[in-house]
C-alpha positions as semicolon CSV with decimal commas, in nm:
position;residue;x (nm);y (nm);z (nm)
1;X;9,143;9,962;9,122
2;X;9,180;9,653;9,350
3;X;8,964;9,427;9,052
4;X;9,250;9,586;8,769
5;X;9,513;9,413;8,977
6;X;9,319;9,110;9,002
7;X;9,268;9,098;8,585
8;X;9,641;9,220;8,621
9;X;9,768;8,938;8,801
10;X;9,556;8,676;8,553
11;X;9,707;8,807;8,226
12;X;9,913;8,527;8,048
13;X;10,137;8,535;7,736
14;X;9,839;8,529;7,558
15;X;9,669;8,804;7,652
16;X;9,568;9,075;7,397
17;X;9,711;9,417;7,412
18;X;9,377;9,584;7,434
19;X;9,313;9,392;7,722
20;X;9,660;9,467;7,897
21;X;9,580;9,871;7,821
22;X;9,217;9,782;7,949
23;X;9,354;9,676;8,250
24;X;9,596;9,976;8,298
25;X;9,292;10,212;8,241
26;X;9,094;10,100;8,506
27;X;9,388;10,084;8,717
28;X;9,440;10,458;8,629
29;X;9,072;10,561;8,638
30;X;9,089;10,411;9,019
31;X;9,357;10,621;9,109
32;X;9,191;10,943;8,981
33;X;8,854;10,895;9,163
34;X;9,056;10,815;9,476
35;X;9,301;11,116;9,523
36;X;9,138;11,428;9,438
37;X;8,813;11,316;9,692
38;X;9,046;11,191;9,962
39;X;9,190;11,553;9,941
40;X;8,867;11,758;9,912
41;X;8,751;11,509;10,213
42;X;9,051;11,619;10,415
43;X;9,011;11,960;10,372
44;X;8,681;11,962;10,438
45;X;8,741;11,774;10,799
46;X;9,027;12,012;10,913
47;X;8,929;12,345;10,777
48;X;9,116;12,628;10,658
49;X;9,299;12,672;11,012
50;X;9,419;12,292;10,955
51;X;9,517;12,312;10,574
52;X;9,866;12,154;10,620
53;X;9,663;11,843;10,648
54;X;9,685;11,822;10,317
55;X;10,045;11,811;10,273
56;X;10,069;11,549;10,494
57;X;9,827;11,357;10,265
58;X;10,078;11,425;9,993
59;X;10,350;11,319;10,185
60;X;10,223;11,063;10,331
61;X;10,106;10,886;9,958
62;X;10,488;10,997;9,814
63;X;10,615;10,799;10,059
64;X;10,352;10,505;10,049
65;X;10,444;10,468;9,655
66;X;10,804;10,495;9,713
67;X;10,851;10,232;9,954
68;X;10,534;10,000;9,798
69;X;10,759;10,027;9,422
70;X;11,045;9,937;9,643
71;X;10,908;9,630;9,801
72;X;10,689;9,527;9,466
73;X;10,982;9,547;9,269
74;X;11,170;9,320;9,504
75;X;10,905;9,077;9,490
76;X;10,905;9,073;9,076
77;X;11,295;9,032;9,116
78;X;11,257;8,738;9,310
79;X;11,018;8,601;9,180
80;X;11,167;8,648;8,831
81;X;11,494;8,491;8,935
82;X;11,386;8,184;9,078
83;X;11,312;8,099;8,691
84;X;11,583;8,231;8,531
85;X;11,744;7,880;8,477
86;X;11,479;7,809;8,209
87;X;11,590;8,069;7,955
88;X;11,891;7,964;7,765
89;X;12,221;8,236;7,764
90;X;12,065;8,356;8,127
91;X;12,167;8,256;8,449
92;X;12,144;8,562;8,691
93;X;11,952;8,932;8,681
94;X;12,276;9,072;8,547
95;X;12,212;8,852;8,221
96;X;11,878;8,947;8,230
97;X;11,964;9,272;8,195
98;X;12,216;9,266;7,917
99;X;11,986;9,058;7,717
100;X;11,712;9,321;7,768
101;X;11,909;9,605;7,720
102;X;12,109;9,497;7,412
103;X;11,914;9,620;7,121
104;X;11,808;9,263;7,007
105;X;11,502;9,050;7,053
106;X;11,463;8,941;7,414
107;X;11,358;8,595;7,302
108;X;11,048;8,403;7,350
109;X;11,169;8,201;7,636
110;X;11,229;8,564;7,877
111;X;10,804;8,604;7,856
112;X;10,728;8,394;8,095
113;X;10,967;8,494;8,349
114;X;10,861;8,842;8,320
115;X;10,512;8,750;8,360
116;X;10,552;8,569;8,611
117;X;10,716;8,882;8,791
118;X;10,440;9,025;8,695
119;X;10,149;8,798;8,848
120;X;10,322;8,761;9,162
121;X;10,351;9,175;9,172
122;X;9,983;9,237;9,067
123;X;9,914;8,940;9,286
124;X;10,068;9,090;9,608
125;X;9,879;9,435;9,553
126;X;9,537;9,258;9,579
127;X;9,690;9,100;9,911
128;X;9,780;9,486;9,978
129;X;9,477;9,677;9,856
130;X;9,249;9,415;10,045
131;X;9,478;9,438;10,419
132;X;9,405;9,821;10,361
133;X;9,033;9,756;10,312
134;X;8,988;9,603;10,604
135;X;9,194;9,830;10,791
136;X;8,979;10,095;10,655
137;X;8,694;9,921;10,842
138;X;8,847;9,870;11,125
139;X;8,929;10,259;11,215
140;X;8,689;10,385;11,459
141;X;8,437;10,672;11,310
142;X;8,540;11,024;11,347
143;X;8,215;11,149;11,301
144;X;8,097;11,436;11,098
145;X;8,259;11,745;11,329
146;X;8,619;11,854;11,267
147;X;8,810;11,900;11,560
148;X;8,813;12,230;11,748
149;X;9,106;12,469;11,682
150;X;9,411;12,490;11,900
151;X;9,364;12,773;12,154
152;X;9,614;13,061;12,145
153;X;9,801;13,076;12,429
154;X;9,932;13,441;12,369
């Protein structure tokens, strides 16, 4: 997944389609053989007597994606608008957006600024995917044995 971003953030105007949907496969395919082992793996450590484990997993990844499309969507805006100057009839997002939005060609000149968005975003989730890597690393081992159950104190 982390080498998809990485082709991600290198795509240029002139990148082929196939290559773009290529990219987005991978990216997809990396996701897939990540979350259904990462919940087999936490059943499998806490047990049936532990199985809301899993929902925190859940929760935990909703509210990992909602606050990383938050933050990666800031950084596309900003980057996005620093260049905005260049394309002519644009001056802020709000123009952007009209332009986008109005049924008519967005113009040549509005590429670059959205991919440039879009290498700084792909470029920030390598930064991302390779700070959790070594985080990942850097947990201590739990070992093979789930922990005991809570005692009932009935």
């Amino acid at each position: 997944m982390t080498a998809s971003f990485v082709a991600a953030a290198l795509w240029t105007a002139d990148t082929p389609s196939a290559v773009v949907v290529a990219t987005m496969f991978v990216t997809g395919v990396g996701m897939g053989a990540v979350t259904i082992p990462l919940l087999t793996m936490i059943q499998n450590h806490f047990g049936a007597a532990r199985m809301g484990a899993t929902a925190s997993q859940q929760f935990f990844r909703n509210l990992g994606g909602t606050i990383g499309v938050s933050l990666l969507g800031f950084v596309m805006t900003l980057a996005m608008r620093e260049r905005l100057d260049r394309v002519p009839g644009v001056s802020n997002l709000g123009d952007l957006r009209e332009r986008l939005l109005g049924g008519g060609r967005a113009g040549e000149a509005l590429l670059p600024v959205l991919l440039e968005g879009l290498t700084w975003t792909f470029a920030v989730s390598v930064v991302v995917c390779a700070v959790a890597a070594v985080a990942l690393y850097a947990l201590p081992s739990l070992g093979s044995e789930p922990p005991a159950p809570a005692a009932n104190d009935d």
